[in-house]
C-alpha positions in Angstrom: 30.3 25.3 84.0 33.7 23.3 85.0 35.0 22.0 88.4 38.0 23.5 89.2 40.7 20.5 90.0 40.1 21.5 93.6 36.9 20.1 94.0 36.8 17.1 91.8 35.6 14.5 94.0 38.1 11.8 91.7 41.3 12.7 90.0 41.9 10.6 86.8 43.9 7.5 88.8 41.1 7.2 91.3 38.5 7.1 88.4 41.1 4.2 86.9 41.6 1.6 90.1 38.1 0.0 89.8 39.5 -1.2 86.6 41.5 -3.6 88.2 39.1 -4.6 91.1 36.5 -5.4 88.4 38.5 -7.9 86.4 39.9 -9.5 89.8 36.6 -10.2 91.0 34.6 -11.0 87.3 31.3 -9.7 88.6 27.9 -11.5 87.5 25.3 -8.7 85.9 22.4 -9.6 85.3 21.1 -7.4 82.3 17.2 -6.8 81.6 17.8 -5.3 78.4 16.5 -4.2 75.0 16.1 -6.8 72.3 18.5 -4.6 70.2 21.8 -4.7 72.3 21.4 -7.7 74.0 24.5 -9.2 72.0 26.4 -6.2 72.1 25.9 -5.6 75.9 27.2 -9.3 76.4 30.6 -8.7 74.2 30.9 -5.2 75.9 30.7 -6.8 79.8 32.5 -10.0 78.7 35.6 -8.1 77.0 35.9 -5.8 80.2 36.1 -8.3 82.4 32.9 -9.2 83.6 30.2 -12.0 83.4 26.5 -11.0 81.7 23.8 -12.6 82.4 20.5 -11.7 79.9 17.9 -12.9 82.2 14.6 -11.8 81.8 12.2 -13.6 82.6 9.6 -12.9 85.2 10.2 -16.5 86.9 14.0 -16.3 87.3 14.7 -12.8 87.6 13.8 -12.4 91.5 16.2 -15.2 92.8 18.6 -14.7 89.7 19.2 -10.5 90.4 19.7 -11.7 94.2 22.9 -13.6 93.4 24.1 -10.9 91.3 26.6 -8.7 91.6 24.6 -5.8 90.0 21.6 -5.5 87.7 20.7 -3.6 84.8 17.2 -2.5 84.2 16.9 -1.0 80.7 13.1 0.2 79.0 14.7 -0.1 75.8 12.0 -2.8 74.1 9.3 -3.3 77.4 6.9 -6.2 76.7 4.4 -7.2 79.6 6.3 -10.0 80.7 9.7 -7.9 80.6 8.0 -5.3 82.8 7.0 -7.8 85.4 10.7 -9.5 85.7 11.8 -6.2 85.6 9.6 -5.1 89.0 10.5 -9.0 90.5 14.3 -8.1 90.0 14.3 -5.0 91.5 12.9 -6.4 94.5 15.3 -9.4 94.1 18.4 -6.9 94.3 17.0 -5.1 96.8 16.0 -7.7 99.4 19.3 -8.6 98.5 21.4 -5.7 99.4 22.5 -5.8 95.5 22.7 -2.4 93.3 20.7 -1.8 90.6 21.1 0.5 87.3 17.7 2.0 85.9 18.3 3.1 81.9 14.9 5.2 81.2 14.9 4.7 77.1 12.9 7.2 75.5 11.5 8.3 78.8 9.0 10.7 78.1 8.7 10.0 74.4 6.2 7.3 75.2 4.0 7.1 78.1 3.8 3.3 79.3 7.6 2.9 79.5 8.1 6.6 81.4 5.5 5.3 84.0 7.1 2.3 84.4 10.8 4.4 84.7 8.4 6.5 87.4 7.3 3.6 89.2 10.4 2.1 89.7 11.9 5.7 90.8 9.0 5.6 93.2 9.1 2.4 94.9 12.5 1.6 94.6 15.7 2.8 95.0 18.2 2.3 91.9 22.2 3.1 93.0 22.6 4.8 89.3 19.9 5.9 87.1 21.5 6.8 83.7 20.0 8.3 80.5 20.8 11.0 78.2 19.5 14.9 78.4 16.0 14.5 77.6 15.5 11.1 79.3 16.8 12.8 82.8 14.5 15.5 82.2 11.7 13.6 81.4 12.0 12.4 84.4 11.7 15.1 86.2 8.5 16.5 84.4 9.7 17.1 81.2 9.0 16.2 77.7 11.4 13.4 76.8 13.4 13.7 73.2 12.9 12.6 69.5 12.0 8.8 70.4 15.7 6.9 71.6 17.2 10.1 70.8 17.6 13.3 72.8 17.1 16.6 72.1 18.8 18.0 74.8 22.4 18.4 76.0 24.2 16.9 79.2 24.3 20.7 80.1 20.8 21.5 79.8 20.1 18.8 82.2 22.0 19.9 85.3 19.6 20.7 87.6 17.5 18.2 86.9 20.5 15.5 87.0 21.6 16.7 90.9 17.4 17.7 91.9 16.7 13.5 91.2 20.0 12.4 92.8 18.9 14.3 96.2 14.9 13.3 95.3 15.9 9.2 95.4 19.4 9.2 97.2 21.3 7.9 94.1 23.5 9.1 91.1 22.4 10.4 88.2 24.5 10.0 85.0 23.9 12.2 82.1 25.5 10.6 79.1 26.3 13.8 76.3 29.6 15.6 74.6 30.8 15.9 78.1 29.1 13.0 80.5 27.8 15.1 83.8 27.6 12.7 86.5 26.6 13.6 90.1 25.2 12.6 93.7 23.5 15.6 93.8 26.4 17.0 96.2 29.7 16.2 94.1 29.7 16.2 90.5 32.1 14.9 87.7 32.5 15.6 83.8 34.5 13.5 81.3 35.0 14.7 78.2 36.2 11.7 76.3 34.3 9.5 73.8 33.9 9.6 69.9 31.1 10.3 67.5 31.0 6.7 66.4 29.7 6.3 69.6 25.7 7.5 68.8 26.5 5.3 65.0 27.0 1.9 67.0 23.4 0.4 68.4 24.0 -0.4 72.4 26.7 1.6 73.2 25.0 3.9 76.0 22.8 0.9 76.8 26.2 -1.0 77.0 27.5 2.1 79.5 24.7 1.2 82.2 25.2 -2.7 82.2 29.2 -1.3 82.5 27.6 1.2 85.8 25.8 -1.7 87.0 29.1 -3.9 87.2 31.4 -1.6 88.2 28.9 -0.8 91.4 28.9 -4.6 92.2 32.6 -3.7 93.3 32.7 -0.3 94.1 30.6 1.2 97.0 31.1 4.7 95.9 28.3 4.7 93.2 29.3 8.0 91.9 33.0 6.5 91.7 31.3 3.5 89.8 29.5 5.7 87.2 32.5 7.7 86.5 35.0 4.7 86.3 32.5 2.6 83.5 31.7 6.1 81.9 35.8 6.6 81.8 36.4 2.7 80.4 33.8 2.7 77.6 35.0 6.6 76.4 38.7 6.4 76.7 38.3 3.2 74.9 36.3 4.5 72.0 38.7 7.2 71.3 41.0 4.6 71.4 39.5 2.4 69.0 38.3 5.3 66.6 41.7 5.8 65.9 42.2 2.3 64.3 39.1 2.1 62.3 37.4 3.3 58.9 33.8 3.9 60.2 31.3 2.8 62.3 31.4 -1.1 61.5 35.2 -1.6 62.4 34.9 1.2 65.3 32.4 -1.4 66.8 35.2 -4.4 66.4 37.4 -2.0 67.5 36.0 -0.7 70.7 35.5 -4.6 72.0 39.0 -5.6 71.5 39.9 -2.2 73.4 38.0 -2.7 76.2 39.7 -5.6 76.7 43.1 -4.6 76.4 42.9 -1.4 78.3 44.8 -1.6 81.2 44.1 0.9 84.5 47.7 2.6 83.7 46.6 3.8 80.6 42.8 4.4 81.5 44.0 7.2 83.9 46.1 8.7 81.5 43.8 8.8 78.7 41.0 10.2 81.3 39.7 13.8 80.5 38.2 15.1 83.2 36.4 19.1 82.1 
């Protein structure tokens, strides 16, 4: 199924501007993240213009996600103590008027972390939830994939992407060959990104600390998701270009990200 140009909410330049908003303002994200990408999420925010913050702790994360920008809750590697700063930040960011990304790893592969994904759905209201295929189906009822991995396409999740959007009032991004991203009333695809992309630990972890900045300056939140989903994709085919494999391509993709200008963002968009 593709948009016709006519009703794309965002034509490639729009998707672009935030670009240039986000490194103006250097927004603080506070990242509850996996104990995998931790490092890499850091140089990923940091080289895009932005300032991370890995603070996860259940006595800081409260008064730390309120003077955020945006936060990042990721179920990559839960622990007890993770899950309970990840509930205090939530309700940090909220009481704070401060958006907040929910990443569902392996939801529905394991139980504990899909009923912590369903409790924050439940009782909270995340401006972006983003996961692959299976995770956003999971979520809905379904199965999850093959652990971190999914076993579903960005297609086959659809309906389930624009039923949650409507359910909790938020955007759903579904992270595949083309990235489907919708409000549950407007929808945008973008067909960029590279291979090396599922051979690089972090980088779709990376892509919701990226959602959670750009929505600290952006109040469109489906204009958010598309503009971090746009930066992190154009620049990987931009950096798979000038590498041999999956090592340099991860070397490569930093030092892109921060030399991508909004000029050439927009005209390295595909939108399907």
């Amino acid at each position: 199924m593709t948009d016709t140009p006519s009703s794309r909410p965002f034509e490639p330049q729009h998707i672009a501007q935030p670009l240039a908003t986000l490194r103006q303002h250097a927004p603080l994200v506070q990242c509850l993240t996996n104990i995998v990408v931790a490092n890499f999420t850091a140089n990923v925010l940091l080289a895009s213009g932005c300032a991370p913050a890995m603070v996860d702790n259940a006595q800081e994360a409260e008064g730390f996600a309120a003077i955020s920008a945006g936060v990042l809750i990721n179920l990559g590697t839960p622990y007890q103590e993770t899950a309970q700063a990840m509930r205090a930040a939530v309700r940090g960011a909220e009481r704070a008027g401060v958006p907040w990304v929910l990443d569902p790893v392996a939801a529905g592969a394991v139980p504990w972390r899909t009923s912590i994904a369903l409790e924050l759905l439940a009782k909270h209201h995340p401006r972006i939830v983003r996961g692959n295929g299976s995770e956003i189906l999971a979520l809905m009822g379904g199965q999850g994939g093959k652990g971190v991995e999914s076993t579903a396409g960005a297609d086959q999740a659809v309906d389930a992407a624009r039923q949650l959007a409507r359910q909790h009032g938020c955007v759903v991004a579904v992270s595949g060959e083309v990235d489907y991203l919708t409000d549950g009333a407007r929808a945008v695809r973008i067909a960029n990104g590279h291979p090396h992309l599922t051979r690089v630990t972090g980088a779709g972890c990376s892509l919701g600390a990226l959602m959670a900045a750009f929505a600290g300056v952006t109040q469109d939140a489906l204009l958010a998701a598309s503009s971090a989903t746009a930066l992190l994709t154009v620049a990987a085919d931009d950096a798979a270009r000038a590498c041999q494999g999956p090592g340099s391509f991860a070397v490569a993709l930093i030092d892109r990200l921060y030399t991508l200008t909004p000029e050439a963002l927009a005209q390295g968009i595909r939108l399907a």
